[in-house]
C-alpha positions in Angstrom: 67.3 -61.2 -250.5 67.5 -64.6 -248.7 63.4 -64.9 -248.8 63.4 -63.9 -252.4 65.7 -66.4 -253.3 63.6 -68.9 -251.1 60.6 -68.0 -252.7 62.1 -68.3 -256.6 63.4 -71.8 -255.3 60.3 -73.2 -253.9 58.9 -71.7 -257.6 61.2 -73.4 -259.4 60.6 -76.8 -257.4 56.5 -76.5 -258.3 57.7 -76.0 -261.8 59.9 -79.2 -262.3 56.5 -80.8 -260.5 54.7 -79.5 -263.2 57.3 -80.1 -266.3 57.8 -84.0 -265.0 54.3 -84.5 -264.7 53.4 -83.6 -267.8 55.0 -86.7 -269.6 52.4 -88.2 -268.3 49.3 -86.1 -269.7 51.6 -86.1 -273.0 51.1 -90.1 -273.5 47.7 -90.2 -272.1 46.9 -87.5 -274.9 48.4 -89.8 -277.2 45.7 -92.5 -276.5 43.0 -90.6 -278.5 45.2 -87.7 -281.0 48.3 -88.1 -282.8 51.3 -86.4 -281.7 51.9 -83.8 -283.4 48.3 -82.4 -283.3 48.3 -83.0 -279.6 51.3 -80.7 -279.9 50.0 -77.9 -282.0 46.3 -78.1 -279.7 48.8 -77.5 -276.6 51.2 -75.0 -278.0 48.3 -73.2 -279.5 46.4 -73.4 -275.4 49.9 -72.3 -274.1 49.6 -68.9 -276.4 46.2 -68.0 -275.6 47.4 -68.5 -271.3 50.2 -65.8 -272.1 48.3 -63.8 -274.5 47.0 -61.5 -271.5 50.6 -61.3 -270.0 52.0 -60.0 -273.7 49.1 -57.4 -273.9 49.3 -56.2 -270.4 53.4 -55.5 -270.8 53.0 -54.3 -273.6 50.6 -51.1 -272.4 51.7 -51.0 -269.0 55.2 -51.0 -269.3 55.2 -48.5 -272.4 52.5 -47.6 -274.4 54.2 -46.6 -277.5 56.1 -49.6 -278.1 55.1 -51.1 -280.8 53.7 -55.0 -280.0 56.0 -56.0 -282.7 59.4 -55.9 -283.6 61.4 -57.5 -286.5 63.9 -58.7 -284.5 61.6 -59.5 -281.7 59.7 -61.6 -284.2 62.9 -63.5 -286.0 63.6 -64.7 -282.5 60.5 -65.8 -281.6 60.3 -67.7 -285.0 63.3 -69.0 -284.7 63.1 -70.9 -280.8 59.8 -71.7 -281.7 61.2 -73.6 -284.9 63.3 -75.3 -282.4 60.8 -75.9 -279.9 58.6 -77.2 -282.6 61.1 -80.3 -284.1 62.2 -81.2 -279.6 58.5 -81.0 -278.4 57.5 -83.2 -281.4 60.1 -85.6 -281.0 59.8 -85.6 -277.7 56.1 -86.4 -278.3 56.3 -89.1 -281.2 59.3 -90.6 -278.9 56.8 -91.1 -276.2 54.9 -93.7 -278.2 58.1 -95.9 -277.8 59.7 -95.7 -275.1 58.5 -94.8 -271.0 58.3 -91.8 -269.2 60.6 -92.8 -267.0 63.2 -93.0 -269.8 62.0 -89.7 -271.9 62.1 -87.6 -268.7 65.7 -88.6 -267.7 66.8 -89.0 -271.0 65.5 -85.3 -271.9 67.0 -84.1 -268.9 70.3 -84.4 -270.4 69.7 -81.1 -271.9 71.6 -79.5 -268.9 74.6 -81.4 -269.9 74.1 -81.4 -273.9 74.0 -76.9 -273.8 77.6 -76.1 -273.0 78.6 -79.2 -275.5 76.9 -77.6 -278.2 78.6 -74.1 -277.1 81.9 -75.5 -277.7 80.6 -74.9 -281.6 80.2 -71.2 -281.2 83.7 -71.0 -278.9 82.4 -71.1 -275.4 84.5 -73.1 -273.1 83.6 -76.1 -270.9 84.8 -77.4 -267.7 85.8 -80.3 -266.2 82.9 -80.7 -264.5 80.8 -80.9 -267.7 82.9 -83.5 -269.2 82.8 -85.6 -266.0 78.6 -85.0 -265.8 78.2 -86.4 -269.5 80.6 -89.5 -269.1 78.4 -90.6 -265.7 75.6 -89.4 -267.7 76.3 -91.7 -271.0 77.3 -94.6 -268.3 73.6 -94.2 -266.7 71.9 -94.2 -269.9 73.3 -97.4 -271.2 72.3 -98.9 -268.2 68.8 -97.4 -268.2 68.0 -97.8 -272.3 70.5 -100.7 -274.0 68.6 -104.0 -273.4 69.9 -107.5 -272.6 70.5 -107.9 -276.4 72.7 -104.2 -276.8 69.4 -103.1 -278.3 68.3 -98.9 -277.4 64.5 -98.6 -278.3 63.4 -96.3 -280.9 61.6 -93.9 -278.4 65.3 -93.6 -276.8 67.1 -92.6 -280.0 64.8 -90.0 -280.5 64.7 -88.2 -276.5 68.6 -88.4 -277.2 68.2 -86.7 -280.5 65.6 -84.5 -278.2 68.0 -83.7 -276.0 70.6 -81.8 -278.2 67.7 -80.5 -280.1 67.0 -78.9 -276.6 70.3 -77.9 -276.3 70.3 -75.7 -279.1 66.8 -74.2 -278.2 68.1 -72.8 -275.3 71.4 -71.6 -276.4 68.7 -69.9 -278.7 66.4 -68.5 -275.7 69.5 -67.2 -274.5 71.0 -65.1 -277.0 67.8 -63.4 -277.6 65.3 -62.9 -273.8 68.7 -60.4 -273.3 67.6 -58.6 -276.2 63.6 -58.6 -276.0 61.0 -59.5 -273.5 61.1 -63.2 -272.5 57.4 -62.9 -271.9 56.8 -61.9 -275.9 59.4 -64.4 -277.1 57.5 -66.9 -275.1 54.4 -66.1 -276.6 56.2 -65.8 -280.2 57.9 -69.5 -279.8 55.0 -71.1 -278.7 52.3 -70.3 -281.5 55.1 -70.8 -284.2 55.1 -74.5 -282.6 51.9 -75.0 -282.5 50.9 -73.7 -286.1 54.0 -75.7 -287.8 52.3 -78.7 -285.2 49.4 -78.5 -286.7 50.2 -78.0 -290.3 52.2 -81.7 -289.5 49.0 -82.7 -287.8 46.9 -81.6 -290.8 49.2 -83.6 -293.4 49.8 -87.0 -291.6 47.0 -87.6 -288.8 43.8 -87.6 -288.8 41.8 -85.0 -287.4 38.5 -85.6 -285.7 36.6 -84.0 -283.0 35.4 -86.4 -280.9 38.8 -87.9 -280.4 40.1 -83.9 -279.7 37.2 -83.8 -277.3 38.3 -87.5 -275.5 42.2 -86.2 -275.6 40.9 -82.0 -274.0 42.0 -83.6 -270.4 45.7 -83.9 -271.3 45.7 -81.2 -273.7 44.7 -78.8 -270.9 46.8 -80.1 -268.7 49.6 -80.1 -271.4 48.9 -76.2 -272.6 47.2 -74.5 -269.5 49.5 -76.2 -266.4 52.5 -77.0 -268.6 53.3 -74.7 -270.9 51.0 -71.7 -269.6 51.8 -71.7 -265.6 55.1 -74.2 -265.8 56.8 -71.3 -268.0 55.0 -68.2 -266.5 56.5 -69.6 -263.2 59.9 -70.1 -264.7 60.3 -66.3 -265.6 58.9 -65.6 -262.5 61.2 -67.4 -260.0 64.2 -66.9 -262.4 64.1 -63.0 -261.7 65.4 -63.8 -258.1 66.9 -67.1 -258.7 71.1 -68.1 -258.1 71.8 -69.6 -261.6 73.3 -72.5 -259.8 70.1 -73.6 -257.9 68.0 -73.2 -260.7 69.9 -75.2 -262.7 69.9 -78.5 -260.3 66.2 -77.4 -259.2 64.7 -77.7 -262.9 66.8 -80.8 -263.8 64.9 -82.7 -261.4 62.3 -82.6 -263.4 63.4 -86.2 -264.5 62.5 -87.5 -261.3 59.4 -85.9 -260.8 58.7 -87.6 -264.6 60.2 -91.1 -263.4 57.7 -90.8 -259.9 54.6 -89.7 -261.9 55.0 -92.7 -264.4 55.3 -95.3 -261.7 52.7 -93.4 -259.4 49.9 -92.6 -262.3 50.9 -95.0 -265.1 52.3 -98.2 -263.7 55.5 -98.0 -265.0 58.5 -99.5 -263.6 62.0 -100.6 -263.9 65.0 -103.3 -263.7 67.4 -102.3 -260.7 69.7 -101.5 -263.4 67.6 -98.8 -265.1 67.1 -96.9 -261.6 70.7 -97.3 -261.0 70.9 -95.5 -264.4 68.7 -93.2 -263.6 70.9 -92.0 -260.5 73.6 -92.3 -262.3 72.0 -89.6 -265.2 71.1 -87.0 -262.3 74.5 -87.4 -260.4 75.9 -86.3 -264.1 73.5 -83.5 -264.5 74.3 -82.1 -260.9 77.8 -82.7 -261.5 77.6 -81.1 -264.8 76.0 -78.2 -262.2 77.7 -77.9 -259.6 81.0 -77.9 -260.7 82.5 -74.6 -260.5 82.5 -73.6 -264.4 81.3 -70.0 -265.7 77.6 -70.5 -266.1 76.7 -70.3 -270.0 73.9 -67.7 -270.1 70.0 -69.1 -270.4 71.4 -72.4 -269.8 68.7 -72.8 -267.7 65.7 -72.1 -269.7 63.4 -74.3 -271.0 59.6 -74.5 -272.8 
């Protein structure tokens, strides 16, 4: 038990490697597509990577099942409505703000699920309250400028953020009553086809600049979305709820490191003193004892 758990941690640490890196292929895809087709191109690579893993459970596991249910498919729909309107403004928030700030601010997630339970009567603890007030504290500092000014990007990873929330209050009430694997695959071709219907309307579309942008997109669907979730499911079979929790949320720094490393970016001392205070807030949030909210660690 104590190797299995081992083993879903040291998953869990490759995926937040993977899920913080990927701000970065997200706003280098953004130098030759618009966002939301770069969305609906990755969503739509993401599908096709768990395509296999949908058909091979679906005749291996039991052959008479049909592919398809209706409930099955209203759930899918549904998170992948969700996923669509974070993931795209997650993306268009990219184009004004850093990666450094999306992946922290996004992070907040961990903190923002149990406060959006307290609509549908779950209880939080101490501990959450405590996270989001060092949390809200370590924004400020990383996000309002000298002038009390929060950039545009900023507004919309903190919009984001609850946005994520409610995906995966979502992802939790229904992987307990289908296959996650199937969901998955459900969530992320509704996002990419209402991605690319947005793509369709308000960017323009043309090949060569898809063909200039396929390094990030590949990244973005194959690595991301393909392995990054894949290894999620995985790791989360053997995983303690706690560690998983604090594992994936580091996915912030892993986003804040890949910026600096791969992009340049950097920051005031104040902004990385936010930044600690952001993931003390999310651990916090964590590691308090609370009764853990279910899928509260799940994420696209």
């Amino acid at each position: 038990m104590r190797s299995q758990a081992l083993r879903a941690d040291v998953l869990m640490l490759i995926t937040a490697v993977i899920w913080g890196s990927a701000f970065v292929a997200q706003t280098s895809g953004m130098s030759h597509i618009g966002p939301f087709l770069y969305s609906g191109l990755r969503f739509a690579m993401g599908s096709l990577c768990l395509l296999p893993l949908v058909l091979r459970r679906s005749t291996s596991r039991c052959p008479h099942e049909p592919l398809l249910t209706r409930g099955l498919l209203q759930g899918g729909m549904l998170m992948g409505l969700a996923l669509a309107l974070g993931i795209n403004l997650q993306q268009v928030g990219l184009m004004f703000t850093s990666v450094t700030n999306a992946g922290f601010i996004t992070g907040l997630y961990v903190i923002v699920v149990p406060l959006v339970g307290l609509l549908i009567g779950h209880k939080t603890g101490l501990g959450t309250w405590l996270g989001a007030g060092l949390a809200v504290v370590g924004m400020f500092l990383l996000s309002v400028g000298d002038n009390f000014q929060v950039a545009a990007g900023d507004w919309l990873q903190l919009i984001g953020a609850f946005v994520w929330g409610g995906h995966v209050i979502l992802v939790g009430l229904f992987a307990s009553r289908h296959d996650p694997i199937r969901l998955a695959f459900l969530q992320f071709a509704t996002c990419s086809v209402v991605s690319l219907v947005l793509a369709l309307c308000l960017e323009p579309v043309h090949w060569p600049a898809i063909l200039a942008a396929g390094p990030a997109i590949l990244y973005g669907g194959v690595i991301a979305v393909g392995i990054g979730y894949t290894l999620q499911v995985i790791a989360q079979k053997d995983a303690i709820a706690s560690h998983a929790a604090i594992i994936l949320s580091l996915e912030a720094v892993f986003a804040a490191i890949a910026g600096a490393w791969l992009l340049d970016e950097s920051l005031q001392t104040r902004g990385y003193f936010g930044c600690a205070l952001m993931l003390s807030g999310m651990l916090v949030a964590q590691l308090w004892p609370h009764t853990p909210l279910a899928g509260a660690t799940q994420k696209a």
